[in-house]
C-alpha positions in Angstrom: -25.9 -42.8 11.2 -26.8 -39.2 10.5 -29.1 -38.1 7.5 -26.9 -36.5 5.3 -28.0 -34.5 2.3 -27.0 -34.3 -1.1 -23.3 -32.8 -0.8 -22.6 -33.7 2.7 -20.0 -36.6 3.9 -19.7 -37.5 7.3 -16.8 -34.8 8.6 -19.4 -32.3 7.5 -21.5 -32.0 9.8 -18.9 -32.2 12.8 -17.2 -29.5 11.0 -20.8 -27.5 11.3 -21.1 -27.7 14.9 -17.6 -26.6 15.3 -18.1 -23.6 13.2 -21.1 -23.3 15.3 -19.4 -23.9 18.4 -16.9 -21.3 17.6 -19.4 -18.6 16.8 -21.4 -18.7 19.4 -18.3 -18.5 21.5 -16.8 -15.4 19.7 -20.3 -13.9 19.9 -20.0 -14.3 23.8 -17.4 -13.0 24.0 -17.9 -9.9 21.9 -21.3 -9.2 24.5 -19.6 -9.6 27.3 -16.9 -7.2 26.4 -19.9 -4.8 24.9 -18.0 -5.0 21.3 -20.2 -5.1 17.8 -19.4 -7.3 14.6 -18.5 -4.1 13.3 -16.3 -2.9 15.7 -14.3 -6.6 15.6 -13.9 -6.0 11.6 -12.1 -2.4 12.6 -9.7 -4.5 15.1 -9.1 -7.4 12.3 -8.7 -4.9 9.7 -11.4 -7.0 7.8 -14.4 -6.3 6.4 -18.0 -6.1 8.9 -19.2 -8.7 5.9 -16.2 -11.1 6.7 -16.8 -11.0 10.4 -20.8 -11.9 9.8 -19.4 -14.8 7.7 -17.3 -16.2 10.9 -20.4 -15.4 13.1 -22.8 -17.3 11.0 -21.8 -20.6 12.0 -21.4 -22.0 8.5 -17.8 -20.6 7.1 -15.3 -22.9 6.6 -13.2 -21.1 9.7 -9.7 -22.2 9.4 -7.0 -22.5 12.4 -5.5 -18.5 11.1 -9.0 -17.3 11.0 -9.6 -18.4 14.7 -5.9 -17.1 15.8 -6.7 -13.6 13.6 -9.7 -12.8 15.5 -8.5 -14.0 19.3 -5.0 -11.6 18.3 -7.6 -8.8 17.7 -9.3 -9.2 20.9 -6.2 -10.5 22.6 -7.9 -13.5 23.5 -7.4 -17.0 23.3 -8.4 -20.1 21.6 -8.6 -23.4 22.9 -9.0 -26.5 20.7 -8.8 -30.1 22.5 -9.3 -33.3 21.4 -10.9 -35.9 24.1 -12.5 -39.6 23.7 -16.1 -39.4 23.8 -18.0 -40.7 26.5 -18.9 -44.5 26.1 -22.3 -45.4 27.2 -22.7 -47.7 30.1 -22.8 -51.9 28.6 -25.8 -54.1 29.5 -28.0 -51.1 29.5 -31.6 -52.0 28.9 -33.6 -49.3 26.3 -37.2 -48.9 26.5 -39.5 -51.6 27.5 -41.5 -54.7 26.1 -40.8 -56.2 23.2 -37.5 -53.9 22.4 -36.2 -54.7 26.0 -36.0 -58.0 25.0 -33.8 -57.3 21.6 -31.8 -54.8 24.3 -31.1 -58.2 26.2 -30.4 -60.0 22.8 -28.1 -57.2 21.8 -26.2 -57.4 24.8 -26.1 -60.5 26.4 -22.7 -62.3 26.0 -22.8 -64.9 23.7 
């Protein structure tokens, strides 16, 4: 389980690496195109201070926030949802003593 500070539940910080995700997309985007924050707000019709909220990687960014910003640079956003890779069963971790509770762990009953 994650450490999660004061404030934090568990959706929290999955929702941070999206927002993450997403900026550091947008900000691609924007350098390979040769655009600033700045010149993003003008094309939004937002404020530069909005735009450096999406790009921080901490705003709440909702599903109309994404769509505004790829209908300024007539882009497009792709969200998917996928099952997340299972790791390999009998695997043995490590070695000595903690293979041992890897074998313990694992070993049908």
């Amino acid at each position: 389980m994650p450490f999660l500070t004061r404030g934090e539940d568990s959706a929290e910080l999955p929702a941070s690496r999206l927002a993450r995700q997403a900026a550091t997309s947008l900000a691609g985007l924007l350098a390979a195109r040769g655009l600033s924050r700045s010149e993003l707000a003008k094309l939004m019709g937002v404020s530069p201070g909005r735009v450096s909220q999406m790009m921080s990687g901490d705003a709440n960014l909702t599903v109309r926030s994404l769509a505004s910003v790829a209908a300024a640079l007539d882009a497009c956003v792709e969200i998917r949802f996928f099952d997340l890779p299972q790791p390999p069963t009998g695997c043995q971790v490590g070695s000595g003593a903690s293979s041992h509770l890897a074998d313990e762990v694992t070993s049908p009953l």
